[in-house]
RODO-2510 file (C-alpha; in nm, 4 decimals, decimal comma):
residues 247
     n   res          X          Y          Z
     1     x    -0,3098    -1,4123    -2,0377
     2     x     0,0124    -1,5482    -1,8411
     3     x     0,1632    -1,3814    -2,1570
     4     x     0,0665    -1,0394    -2,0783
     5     x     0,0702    -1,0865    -1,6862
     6     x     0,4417    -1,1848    -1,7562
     7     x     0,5105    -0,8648    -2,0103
     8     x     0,3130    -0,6005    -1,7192
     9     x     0,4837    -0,7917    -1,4325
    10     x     0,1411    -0,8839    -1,2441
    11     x    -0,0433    -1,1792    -1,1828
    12     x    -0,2764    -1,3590    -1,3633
    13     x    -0,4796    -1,3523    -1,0337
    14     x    -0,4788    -0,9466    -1,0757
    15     x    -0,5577    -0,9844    -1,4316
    16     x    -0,8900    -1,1868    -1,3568
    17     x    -0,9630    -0,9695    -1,0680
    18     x    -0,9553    -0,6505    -1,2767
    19     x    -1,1812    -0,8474    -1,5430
    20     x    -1,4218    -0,9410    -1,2248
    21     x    -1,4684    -0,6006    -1,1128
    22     x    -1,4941    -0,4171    -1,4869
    23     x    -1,1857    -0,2714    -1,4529
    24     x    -0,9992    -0,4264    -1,7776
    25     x    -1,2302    -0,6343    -1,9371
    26     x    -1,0501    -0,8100    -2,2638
    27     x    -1,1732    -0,6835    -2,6182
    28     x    -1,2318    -1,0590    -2,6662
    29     x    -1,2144    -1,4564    -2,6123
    30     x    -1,0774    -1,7560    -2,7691
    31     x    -1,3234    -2,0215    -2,9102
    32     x    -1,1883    -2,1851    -2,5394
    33     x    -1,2670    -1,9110    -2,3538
    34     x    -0,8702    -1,7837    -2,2789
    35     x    -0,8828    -1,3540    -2,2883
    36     x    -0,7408    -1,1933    -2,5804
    37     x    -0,6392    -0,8100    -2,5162
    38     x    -0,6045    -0,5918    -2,7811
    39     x    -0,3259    -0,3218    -2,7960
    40     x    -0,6221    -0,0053    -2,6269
    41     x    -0,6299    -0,2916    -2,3662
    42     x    -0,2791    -0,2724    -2,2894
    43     x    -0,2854     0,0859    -2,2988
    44     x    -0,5587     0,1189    -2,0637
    45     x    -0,3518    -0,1686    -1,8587
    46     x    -0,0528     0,0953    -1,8129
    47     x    -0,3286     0,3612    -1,7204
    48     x    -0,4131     0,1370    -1,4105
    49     x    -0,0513     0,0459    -1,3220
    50     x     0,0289     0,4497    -1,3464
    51     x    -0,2149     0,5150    -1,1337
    52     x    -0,1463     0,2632    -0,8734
    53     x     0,1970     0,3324    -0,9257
    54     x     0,0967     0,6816    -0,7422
    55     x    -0,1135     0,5092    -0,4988
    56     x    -0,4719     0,5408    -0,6022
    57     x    -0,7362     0,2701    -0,5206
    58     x    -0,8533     0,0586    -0,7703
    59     x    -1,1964     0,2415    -0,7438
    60     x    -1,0512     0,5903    -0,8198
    61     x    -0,8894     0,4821    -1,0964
    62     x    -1,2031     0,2786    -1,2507
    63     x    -1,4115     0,5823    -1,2105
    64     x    -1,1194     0,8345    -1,3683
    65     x    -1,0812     0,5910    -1,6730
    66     x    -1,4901     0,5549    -1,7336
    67     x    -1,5726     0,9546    -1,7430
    68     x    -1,6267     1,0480    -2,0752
    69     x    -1,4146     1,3420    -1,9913
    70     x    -1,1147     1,1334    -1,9039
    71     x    -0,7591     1,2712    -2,1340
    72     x    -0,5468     0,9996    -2,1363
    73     x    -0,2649     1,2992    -2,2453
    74     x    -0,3671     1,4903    -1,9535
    75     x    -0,3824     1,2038    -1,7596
    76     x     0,0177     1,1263    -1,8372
    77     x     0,1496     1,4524    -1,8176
    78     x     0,0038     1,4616    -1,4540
    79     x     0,1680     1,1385    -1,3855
    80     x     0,4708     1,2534    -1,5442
    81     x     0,4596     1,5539    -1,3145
    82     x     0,4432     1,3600    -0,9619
    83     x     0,6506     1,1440    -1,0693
    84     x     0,9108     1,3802    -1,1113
    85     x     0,8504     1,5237    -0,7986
    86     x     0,9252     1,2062    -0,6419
    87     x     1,2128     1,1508    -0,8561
    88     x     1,3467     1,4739    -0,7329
    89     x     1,2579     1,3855    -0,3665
    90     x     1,4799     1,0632    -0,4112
    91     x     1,7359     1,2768    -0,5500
    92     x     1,7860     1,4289    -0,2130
    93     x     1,8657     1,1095    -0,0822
    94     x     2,1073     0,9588    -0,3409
    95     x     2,2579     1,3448    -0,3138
    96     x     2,2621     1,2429     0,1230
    97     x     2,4004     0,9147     0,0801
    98     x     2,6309     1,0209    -0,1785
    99     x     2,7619     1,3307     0,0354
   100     x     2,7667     1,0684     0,3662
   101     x     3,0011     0,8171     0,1487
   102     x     3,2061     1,0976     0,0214
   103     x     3,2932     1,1839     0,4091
   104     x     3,3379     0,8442     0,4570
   105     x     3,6074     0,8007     0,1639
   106     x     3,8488     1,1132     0,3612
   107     x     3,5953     1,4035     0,1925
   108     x     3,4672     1,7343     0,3406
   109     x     3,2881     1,6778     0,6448
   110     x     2,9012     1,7429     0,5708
   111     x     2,7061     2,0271     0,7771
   112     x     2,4148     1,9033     0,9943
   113     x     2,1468     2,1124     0,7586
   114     x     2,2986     1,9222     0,4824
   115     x     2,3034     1,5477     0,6675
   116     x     1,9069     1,5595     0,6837
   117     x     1,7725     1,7340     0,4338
   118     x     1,6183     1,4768     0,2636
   119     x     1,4104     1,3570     0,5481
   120     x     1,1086     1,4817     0,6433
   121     x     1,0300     1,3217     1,0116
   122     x     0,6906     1,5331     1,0566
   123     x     0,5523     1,4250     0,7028
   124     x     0,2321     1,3036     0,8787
   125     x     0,2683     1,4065     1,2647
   126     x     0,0146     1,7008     1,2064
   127     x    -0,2467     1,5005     1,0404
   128     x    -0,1756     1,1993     1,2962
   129     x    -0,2541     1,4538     1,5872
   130     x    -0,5971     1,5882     1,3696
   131     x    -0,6792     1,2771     1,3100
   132     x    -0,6128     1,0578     1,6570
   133     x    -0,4489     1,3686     1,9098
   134     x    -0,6951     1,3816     2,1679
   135     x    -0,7744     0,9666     2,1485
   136     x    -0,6250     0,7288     2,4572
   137     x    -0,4220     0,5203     2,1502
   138     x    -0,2817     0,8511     2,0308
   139     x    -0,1528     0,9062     2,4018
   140     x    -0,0537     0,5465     2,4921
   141     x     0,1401     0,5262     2,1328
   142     x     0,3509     0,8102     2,2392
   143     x     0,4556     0,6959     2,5538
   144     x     0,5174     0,3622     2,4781
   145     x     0,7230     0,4786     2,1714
   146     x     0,9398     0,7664     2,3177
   147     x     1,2014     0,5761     2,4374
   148     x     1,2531     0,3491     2,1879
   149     x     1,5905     0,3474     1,9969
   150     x     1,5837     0,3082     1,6134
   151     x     1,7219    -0,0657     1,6064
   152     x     1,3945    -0,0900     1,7668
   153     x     1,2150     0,0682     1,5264
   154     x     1,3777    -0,0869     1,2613
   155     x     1,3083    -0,4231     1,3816
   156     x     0,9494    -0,3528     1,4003
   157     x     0,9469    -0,2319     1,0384
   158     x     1,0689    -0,5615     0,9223
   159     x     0,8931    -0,7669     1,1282
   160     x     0,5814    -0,5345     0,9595
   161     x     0,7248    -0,6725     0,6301
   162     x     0,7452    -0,9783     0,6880
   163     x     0,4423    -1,0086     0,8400
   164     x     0,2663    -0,7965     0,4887
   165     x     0,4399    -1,0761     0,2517
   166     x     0,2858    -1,3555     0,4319
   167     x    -0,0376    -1,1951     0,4176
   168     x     0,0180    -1,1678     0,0419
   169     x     0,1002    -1,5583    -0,0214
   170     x    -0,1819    -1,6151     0,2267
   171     x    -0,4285    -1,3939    -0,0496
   172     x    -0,2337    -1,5465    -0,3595
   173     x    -0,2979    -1,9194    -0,2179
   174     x    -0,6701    -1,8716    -0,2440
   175     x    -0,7877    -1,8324     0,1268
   176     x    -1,0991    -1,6864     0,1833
   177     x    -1,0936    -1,4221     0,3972
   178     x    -1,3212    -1,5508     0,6548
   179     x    -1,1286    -1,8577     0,6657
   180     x    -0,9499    -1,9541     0,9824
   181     x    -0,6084    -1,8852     0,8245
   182     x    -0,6858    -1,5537     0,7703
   183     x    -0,8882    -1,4490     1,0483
   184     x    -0,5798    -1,5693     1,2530
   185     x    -0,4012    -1,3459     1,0773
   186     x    -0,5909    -1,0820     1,1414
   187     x    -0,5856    -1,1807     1,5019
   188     x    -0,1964    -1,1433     1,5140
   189     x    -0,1740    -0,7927     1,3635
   190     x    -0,4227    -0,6880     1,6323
   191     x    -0,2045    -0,8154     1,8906
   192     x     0,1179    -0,6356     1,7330
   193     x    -0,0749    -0,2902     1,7687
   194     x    -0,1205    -0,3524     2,1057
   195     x     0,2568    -0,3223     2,1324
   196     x     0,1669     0,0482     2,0821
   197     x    -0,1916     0,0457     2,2293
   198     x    -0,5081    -0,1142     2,3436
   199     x    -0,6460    -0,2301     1,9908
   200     x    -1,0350    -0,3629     2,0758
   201     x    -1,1774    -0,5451     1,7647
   202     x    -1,4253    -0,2517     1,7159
   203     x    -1,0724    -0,0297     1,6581
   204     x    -0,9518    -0,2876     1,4337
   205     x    -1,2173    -0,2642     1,2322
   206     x    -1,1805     0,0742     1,1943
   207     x    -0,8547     0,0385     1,0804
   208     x    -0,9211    -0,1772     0,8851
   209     x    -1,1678     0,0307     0,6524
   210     x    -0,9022     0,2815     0,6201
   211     x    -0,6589     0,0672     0,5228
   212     x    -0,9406     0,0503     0,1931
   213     x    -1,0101     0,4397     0,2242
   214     x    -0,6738     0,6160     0,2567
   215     x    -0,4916     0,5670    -0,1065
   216     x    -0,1551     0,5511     0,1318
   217     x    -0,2626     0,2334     0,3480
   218     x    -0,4214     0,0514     0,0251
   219     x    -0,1265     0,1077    -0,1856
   220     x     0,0938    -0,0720     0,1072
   221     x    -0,0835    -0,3474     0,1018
   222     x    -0,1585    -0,3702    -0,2635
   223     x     0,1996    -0,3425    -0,3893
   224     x     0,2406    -0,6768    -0,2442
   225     x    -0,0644    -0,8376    -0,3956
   226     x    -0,3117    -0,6477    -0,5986
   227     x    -0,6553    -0,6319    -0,3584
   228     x    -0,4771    -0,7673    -0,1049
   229     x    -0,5543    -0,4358     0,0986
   230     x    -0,9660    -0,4955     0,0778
   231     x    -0,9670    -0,8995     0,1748
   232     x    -0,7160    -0,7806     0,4848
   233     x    -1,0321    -0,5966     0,5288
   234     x    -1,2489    -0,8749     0,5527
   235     x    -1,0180    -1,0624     0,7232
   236     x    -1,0302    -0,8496     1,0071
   237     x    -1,4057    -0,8022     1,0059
   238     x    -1,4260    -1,1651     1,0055
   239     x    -1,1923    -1,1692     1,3026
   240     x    -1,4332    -0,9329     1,4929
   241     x    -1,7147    -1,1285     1,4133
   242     x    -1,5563    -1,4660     1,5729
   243     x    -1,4614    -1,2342     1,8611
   244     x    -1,8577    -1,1596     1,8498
   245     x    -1,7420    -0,7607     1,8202
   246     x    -1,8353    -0,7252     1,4397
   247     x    -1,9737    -0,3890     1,3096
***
């Protein structure tokens, strides 16, 4: 198993936690027990990392690769498709930077259309104001955030990342998710959304199922450590439930 964790670049840890929840069980076992995977094993293997690869919860893709129905063609020339959309959205980028370095180096002097038109800044701002617009953390983010410069911002993104990687080795070193180490945690991203606004444990919670729900939250979590996304979940129930604010 280490072998093939090794070749696929995952964990053994991932390995036995797709076995535990049926997701790639091994066509068989050594006389010691050790899981032997047989070549439609590694196939199905890349199925799963495609998928996840695109940001789809380890439940969506179980239930995609167990219909009858399921075309694992089909299946790839999909992939093959969004991919290449997103190859072609990071094409804009390289084609930004590229253009930015050019100037840079004594070259044309690029327009403003051309400067930003890889980014989109309202990607999510309409679904954000569906989703949370006429909530008191919707208004209290946006004041507390409008003046704040982008070294700010970017400091808070890496302090995000940093903070995501120690949940990870926390997950990969075994602790149970109700443990103290991980309820506290919990406890500390609670108190970094309150940076932005007044995060109750019942709103933390909440979060905290989306972060299982929405394909976009688990797959942040995930590409760290694979179910790290769902035992953050617990975590933070557990949290609650020490606060005595469980659901």
């Amino acid at each position: 198993m280490s072998e093939l964790a090794e070749l696929a670049g995952v964990t053994v840890r991932t390995l036995h936690h797709y076995d535990e929840i049926g997701l790639l069980r091994p066509s068989g076992r050594t006389p010691a027990g050790y899981r032997l995977y047989d070549h439609d094993d590694l196939l199905r293997l890349q199925q799963i990392m495609f998928w996840r690869e695109l940001g789809f919860t380890l439940a969506e893709i179980a239930s995609a690769l167990d219909d009858p129905d399921y075309d694992r063609a089909e299946a790839l020339r999909d992939q093959r498709a969004e991919l290449a959309r997103r190859h072609d959205d990071l094409g804009l980028v390289l084609k930004a930077v590229d253009q930015a370095l050019a100037e840079l180096e004594g070259g044309p002097q690029t327009n403003e259309e051309e400067m930003f038109v890889a980014f989109d800044h309202s990607q999510y701002e309409d679904e954000v104001k569906e989703r949370w617009g006429e909530t008191d953390a919707y208004r209290q983010s946006r004041e507390r955030t409008k003046n704040m410069t982008k070294a700010e911002f970017d400091r808070l993104a890496a302090e995000n990342e940093s903070f995501v990687r120690r949940l990870a080795e926390a997950f990969e070193a075994g602790a149970a998710a109700d443990g103290e180490s991980a309820m506290d945690l919990a406890e500390e991203a609670r108190q970094a959304i309150r940076q932005f606004y007044e995060c109750s444990h019942e709103m933390h919670v909440n979060l905290g199922e989306m972060y299982v729900t929405d394909p976009r939250f688990t797959a942040t979590y995930d590409t760290h450590a694979e179910g790290l996304a769902v035992w953050f979940r617990d975590a933070i129930r557990a949290n609650a439930d020490r606060a005595g604010a469980g659901q």
